[in-house]
C-alpha positions in Angstrom: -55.3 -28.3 8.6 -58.6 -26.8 10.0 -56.7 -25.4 13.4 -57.4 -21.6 13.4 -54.7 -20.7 15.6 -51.7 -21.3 17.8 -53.8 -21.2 20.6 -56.4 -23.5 19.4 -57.6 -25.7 22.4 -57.3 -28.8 21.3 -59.5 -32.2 22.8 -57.3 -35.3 24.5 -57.9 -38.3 23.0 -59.7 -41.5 25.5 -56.4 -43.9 25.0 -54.5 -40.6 26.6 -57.3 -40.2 29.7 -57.3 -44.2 30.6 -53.7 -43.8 30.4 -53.2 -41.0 33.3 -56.6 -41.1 34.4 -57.5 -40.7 38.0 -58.2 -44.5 37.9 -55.2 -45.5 35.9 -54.3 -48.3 37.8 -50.5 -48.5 36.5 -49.2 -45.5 34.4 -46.8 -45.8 32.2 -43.0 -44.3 33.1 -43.6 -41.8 30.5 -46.2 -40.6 27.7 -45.1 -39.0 24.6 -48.0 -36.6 23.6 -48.6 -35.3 19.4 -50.7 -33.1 18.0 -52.7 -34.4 15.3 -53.9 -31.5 13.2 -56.3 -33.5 11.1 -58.4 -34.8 14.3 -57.6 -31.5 16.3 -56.4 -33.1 19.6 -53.4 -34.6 21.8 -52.6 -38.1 21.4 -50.5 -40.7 22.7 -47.4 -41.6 20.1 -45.5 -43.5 22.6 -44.6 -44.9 26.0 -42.0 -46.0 28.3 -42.7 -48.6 30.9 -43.0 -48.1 34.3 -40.2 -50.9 34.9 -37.4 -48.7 33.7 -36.3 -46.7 36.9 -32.7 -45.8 36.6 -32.8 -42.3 35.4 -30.4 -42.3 32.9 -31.9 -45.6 31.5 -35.3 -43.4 31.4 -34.1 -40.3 29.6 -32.2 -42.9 27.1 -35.7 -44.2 26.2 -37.1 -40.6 26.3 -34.4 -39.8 23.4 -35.4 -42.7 20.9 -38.6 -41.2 21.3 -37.8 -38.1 20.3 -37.8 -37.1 16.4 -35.7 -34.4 15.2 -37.8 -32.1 13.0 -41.4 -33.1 14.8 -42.0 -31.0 18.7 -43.8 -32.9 21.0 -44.8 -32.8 25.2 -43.3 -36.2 27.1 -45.1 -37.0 30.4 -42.6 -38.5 33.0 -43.6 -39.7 36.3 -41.0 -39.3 38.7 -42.0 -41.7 41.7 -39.1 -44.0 42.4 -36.3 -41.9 40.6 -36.7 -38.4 41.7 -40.0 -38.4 43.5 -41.5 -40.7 46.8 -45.5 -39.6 45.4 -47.4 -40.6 42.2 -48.4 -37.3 41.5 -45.3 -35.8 40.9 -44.8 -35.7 37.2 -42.1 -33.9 34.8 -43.7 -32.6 31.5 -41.0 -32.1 28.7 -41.5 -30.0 25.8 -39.4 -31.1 23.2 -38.9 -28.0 20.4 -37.0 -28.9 18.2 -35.6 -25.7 15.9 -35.9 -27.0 12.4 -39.7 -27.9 13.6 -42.4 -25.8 12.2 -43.4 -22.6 14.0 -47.2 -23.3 14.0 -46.6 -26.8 15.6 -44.3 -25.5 18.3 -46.5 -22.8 19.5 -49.8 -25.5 19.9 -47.4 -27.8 21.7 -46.9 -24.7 24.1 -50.5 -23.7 24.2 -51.1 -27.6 25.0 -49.5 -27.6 28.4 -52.4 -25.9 30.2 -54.9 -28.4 28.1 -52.7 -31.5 29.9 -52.6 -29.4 33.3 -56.3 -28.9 33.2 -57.7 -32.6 32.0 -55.3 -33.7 34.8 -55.4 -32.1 38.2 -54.6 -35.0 40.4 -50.8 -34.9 38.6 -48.7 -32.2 39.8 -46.0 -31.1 36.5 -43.0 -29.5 36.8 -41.3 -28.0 33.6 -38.5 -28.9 31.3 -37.8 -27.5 28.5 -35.3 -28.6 25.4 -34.7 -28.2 22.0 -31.3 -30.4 21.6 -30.5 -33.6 22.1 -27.8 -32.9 24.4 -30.4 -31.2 26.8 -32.5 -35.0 26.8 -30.4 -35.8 29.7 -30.4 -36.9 33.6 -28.1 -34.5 34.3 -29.6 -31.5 32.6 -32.9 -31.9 33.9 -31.8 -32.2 37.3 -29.3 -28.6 36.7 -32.4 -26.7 35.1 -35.1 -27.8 37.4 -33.3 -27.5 40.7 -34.0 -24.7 43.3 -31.9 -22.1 43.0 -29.8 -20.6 45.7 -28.8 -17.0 46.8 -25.5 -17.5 45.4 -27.0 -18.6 42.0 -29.1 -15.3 41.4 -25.8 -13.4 42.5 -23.8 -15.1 39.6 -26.6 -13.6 37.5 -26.1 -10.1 39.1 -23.7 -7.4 38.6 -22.1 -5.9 41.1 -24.0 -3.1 41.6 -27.2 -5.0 41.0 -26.0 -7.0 44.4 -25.4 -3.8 46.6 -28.7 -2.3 45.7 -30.2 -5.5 47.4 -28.2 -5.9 50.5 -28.9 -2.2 50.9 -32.8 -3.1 50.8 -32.6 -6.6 52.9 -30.8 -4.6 55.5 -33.7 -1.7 55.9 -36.2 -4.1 56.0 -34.6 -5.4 58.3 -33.6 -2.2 60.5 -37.8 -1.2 59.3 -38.9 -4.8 61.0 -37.1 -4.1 64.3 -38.0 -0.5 64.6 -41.0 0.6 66.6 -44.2 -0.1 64.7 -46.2 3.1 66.0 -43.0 5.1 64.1 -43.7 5.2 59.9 -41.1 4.3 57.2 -37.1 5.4 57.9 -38.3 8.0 60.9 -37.3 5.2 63.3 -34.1 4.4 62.6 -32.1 7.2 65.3 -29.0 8.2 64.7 -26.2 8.0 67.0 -24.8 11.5 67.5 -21.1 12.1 68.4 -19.5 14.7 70.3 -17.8 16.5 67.2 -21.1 17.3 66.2 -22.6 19.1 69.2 -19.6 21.1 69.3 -19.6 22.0 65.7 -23.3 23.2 66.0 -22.6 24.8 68.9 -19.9 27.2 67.5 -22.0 27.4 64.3 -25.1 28.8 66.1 -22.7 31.5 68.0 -21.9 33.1 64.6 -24.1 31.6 62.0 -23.4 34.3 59.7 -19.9 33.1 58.3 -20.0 29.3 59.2 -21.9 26.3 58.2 -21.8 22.7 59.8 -20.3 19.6 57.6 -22.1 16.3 59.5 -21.5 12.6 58.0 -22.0 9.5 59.1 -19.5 7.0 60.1 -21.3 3.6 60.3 -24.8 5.6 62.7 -22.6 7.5 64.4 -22.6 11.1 63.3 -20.2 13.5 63.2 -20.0 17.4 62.7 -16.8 19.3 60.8 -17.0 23.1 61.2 -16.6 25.1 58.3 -15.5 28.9 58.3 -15.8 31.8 55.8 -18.8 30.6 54.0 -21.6 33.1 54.1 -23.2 32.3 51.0 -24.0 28.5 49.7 -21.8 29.5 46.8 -18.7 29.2 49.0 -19.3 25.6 49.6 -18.5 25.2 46.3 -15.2 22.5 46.1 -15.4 22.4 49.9 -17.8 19.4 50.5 -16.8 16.0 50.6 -16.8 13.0 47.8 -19.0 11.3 50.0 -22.9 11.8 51.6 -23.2 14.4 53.9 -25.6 17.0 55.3 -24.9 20.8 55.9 -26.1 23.1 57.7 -25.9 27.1 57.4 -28.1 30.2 57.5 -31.6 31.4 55.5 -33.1 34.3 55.1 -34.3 35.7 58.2 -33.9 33.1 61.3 -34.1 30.1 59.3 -31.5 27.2 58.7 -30.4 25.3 55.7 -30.7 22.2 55.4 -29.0 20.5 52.0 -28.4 16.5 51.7 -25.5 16.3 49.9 -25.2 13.7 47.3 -22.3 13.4 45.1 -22.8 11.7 41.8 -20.0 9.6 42.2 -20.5 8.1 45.6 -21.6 4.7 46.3 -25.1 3.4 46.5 -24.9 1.9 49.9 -23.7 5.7 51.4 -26.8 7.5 49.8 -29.0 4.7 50.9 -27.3 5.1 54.8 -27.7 9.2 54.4 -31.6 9.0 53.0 -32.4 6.5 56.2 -31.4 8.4 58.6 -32.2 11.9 56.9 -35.1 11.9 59.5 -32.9 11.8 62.7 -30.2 14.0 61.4 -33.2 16.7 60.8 -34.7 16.3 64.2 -31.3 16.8 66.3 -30.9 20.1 64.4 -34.1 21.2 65.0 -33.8 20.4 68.7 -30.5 21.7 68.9 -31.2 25.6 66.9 -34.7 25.6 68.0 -35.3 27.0 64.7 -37.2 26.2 61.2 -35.5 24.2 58.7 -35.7 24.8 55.1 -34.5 21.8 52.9 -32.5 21.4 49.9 -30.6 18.8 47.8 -27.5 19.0 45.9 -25.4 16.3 43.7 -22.8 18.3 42.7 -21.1 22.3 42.7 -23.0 23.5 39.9 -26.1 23.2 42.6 -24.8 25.1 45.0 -26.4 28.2 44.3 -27.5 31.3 46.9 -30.8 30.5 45.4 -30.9 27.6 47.9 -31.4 29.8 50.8 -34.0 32.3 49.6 -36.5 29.6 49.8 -38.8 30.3 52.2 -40.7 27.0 52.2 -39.7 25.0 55.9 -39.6 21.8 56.6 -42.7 20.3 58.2 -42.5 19.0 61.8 -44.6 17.3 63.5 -44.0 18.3 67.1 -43.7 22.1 66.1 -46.6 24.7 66.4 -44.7 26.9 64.8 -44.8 24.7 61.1 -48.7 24.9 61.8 -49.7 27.8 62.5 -49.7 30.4 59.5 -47.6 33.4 59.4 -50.2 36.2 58.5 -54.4 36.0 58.2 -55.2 34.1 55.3 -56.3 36.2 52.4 -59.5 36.3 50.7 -59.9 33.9 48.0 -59.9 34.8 44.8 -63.1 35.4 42.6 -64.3 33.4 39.8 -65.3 30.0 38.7 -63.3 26.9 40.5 -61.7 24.4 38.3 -63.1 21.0 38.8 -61.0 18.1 41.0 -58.1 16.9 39.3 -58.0 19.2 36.6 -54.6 21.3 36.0 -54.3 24.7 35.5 -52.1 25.5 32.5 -49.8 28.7 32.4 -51.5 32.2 31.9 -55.0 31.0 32.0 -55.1 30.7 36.0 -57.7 33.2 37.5 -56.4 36.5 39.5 -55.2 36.0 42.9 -54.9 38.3 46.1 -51.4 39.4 46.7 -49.2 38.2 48.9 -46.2 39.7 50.8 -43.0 38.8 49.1 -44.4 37.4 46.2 -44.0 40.6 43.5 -47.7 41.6 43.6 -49.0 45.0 43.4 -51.4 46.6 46.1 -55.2 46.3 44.7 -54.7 50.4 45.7 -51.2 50.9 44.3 -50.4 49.5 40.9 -47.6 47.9 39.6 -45.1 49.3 37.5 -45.2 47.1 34.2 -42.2 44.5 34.2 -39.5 45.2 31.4 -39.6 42.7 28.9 -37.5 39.8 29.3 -34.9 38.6 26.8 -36.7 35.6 24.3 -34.7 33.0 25.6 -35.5 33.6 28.7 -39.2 33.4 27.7 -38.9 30.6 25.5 -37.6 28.7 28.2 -39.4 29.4 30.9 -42.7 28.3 28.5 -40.9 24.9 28.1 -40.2 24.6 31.7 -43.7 25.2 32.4 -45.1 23.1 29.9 -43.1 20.2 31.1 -44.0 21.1 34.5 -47.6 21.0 33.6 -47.1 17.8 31.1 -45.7 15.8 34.1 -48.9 17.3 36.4 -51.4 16.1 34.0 -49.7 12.5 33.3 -50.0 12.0 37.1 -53.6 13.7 37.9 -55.7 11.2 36.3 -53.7 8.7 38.5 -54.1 10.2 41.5 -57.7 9.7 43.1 -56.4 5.8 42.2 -54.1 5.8 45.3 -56.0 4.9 48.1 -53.3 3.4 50.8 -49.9 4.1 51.7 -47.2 1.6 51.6 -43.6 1.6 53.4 -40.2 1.3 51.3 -39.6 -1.8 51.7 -42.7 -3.0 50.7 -42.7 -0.9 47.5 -39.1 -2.5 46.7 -40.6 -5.8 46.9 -42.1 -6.8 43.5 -44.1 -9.1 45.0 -45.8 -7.0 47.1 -46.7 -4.1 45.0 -47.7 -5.9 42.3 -50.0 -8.1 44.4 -51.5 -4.6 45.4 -52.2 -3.5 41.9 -49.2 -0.5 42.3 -48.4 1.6 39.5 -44.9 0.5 38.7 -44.0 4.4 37.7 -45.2 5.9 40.1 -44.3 3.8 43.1 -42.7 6.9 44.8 -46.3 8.7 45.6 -47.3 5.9 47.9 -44.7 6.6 50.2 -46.2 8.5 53.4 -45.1 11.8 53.4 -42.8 11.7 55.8 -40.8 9.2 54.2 -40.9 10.7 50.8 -39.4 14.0 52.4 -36.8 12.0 53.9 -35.8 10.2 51.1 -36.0 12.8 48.3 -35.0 16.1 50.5 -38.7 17.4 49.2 -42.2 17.3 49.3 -44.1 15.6 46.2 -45.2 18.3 44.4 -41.6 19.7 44.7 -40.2 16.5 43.2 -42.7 16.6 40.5 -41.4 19.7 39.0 -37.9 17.8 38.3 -36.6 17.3 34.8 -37.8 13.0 34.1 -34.4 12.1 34.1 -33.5 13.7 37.4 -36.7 12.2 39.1 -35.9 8.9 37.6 -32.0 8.9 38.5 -33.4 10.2 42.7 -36.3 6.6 42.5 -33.0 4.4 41.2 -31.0 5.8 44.3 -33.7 4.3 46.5 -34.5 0.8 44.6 -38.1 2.9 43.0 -37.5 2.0 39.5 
């Protein structure tokens, strides 16, 4: 056996070309097709004439055919039992288990050699290895379309709400304005409960916070009292989605998405989508900045929340725009190349900033006290993660040339057609939408432990 390979491409004999031949004048019903290792090519073992149309009476003839230990394409023709055309054809691989491996796998690699030498013949695929399968009946089951309700059989449960949830944004994306990107279309409806809890909250913002949810896209505001640090929401907040809303430092508001780790996918989906909204009536109705923050259970709830001082962006608002002292001078010193990342302790000396812990270039700093070792050790290993997860994505980067909605990067289709990188769909979203969805901007959200970025992209049909 001089065959090299399982992918050998082996020749079709002449008797198998005037057989199915564009000028085959009347084709058999069916061709059963060998390999013959000594001549290295695909020949014609057997037939079934073109007078046998009763489908049952075919396969019958197919199955005499058929030997048990020897694997082996069959050529149907399906005009006048299945088919009105000539060209529509069925090709039947017949692999037998107890049938050597190295036969099998030509027989596979043979189906593009048949495809190929004949064109005009459209094939459709069937394939068997028992001779209960070498049936009407089964052919007809396995080769039929399938309907909605078949790949929900397949599905779990979950499986299925994760895909209504995505069919209905694209649909609520497709009917939005088009000159609005990504989820920032969809407007919420806001109820009266809301504007009165916001009202009273920005009367005495010190020892109140707002509770808003959503009841279908309406959105309603609960009023809660005595909490003047985020640590007193702790047990407070609901089982399911919600937003709330309370002081920062200085004249800044709060703004954490609420995500219980227990609640439903379709809720988190209906909180992420209209994130947006929800953020604009607040700014609109405090005429302040908004810092945002996410939370998935009590053990986030920290005051560390609100000493952020990083705002969301807007738009519409000068304010976010414009900076908040003259920019300092830039620091000295050779610039590190696009792309590159700069590791921990090997960055080059900055200006100081207000707030940040610098010393005055006049006044020197008192040296810190030494921190406890674990407290080094794990800040290093948060950094080097940090930097780890930086440098996976910064070869990647200057790949991304377009941005893409949600919907079409929860199609598989359509971010595969346009050569996506599967794990990193998330960084094509437009910025907007990304902030929406995840509660933070991408470099934030890159800082996340893997599993924690990975758990946020399954909330939103991303991995």
């Amino acid at each position: 056996m001089m065959l090299g390979g399982a992918n050998a491409n082996l020749s079709v004999e002449q008797k198998l070309k005037d057989l199915l031949g564009v000028d085959a004048m009347t084709p058999p019903r069916a061709v059963k097709v060998d390999v013959d290792p000594t001549a290295e090519c695909l020949v014609c073992s057997g037939e079934v004439s073109q007078e046998i149309a009763v489908p049952e009476e075919v396969f019958q003839a197919l199955d005499e055919l058929l030997e048990d230990s020897t694997p082996c394409l069959v050529l149907l023709s399906l005009e006048g039992i299945h088919e009105t055309t000539a060209a529509n054809w069925a090709m039947i691989a017949w692999t037998p288990d107890i049938s050597p491996v190295k036969l099998r796998m030509l027989c596979a690699s043979s189906r593009r050699t048949l495809r190929e030498e004949f064109p005009h013949l459209r094939f459709k695929e069937y394939n068997c290895s028992e001779r209960k399968e070498v049936t009407w009946q089964q052919y007809l089951e396995s080769t039929r379309t399938r309907t909605e309700q078949d790949r929900f059989a397949a599905m779990t449960q979950d499986e299925i709400d994760q895909l209504e949830v995505r069919k209905q944004v694209a649909k609520e994306q497709a009917m939005a304005p088009k000159k609005l990107a990504g989820l920032a279309a969809l407007q919420v409806k806001v109820n009266a409960s809301f504007e009165e809890a916001m009202k009273s909250f920005l009367e005495k913002p010190e020892q109140s916070a707002v509770v808003a949810k959503l009841d279908s896209e309406e959105l309603h505001g609960e009023l809660l009292e005595e909490t003047s640090a985020v640590t007193a929401l702790r047990g407070r907040l609901p089982a399911e989605p919600a937003f709330v809303i309370l002081p920062a430092l200085g004249q800044q508001l709060l703004f954490i998405t609420w995500l219980p780790e227990g609640a439903g996918v379709r809720q988190k989906m209906k909180i992420s989508t209209f994130k947006a909204s929800v953020l604009e009536q607040v700014k609109e109705l405090a005429e302040k900045e908004v810092v945002l923050a996410e939370a998935t259970d009590d053990d986030d709830l920290d005051d560390s929340l609100a000493a952020s001082q990083k705002a969301a962006v807007s738009a519409t608002s000068p304010e976010a725009a414009e900076p908040r002292s003259a920019p300092l001078e830039a620091p000295a010193g050779p610039k590190p190349p696009a792309g590159a990342v700069a590791l921990p302790g090997l960055s080059p000396p900055r200006a100081a900033q207000v707030g940040e812990g610098y010393a005055s270039p006049k006044e020197p700093k008192e040296a810190p006290k030494e921190a406890p070792k674990e407290a080094l050790f794990q800040e290093k290993e948060t950094a080097a993660k940090t930097t780890a997860f930086a440098a996976g994505t910064a070869g990647t980067a200057s790949d991304i040339t377009e941005i893409l909605s949600l919907a079409e990067l929860q199609d598989a289709s359509v971010w595969k057609a346009r050569n996506v990188i599967a794990t990193e769909r998330e960084r094509y979203l437009p910025e907007d939408v990304f902030l929406s969805l995840f509660g933070m901007d991408k470099a934030a959200f890159a800082k996340l432990p893997k599993w924690k970025r990975d758990n946020k992209k399954k909330e939103h049909g991303l991995f």
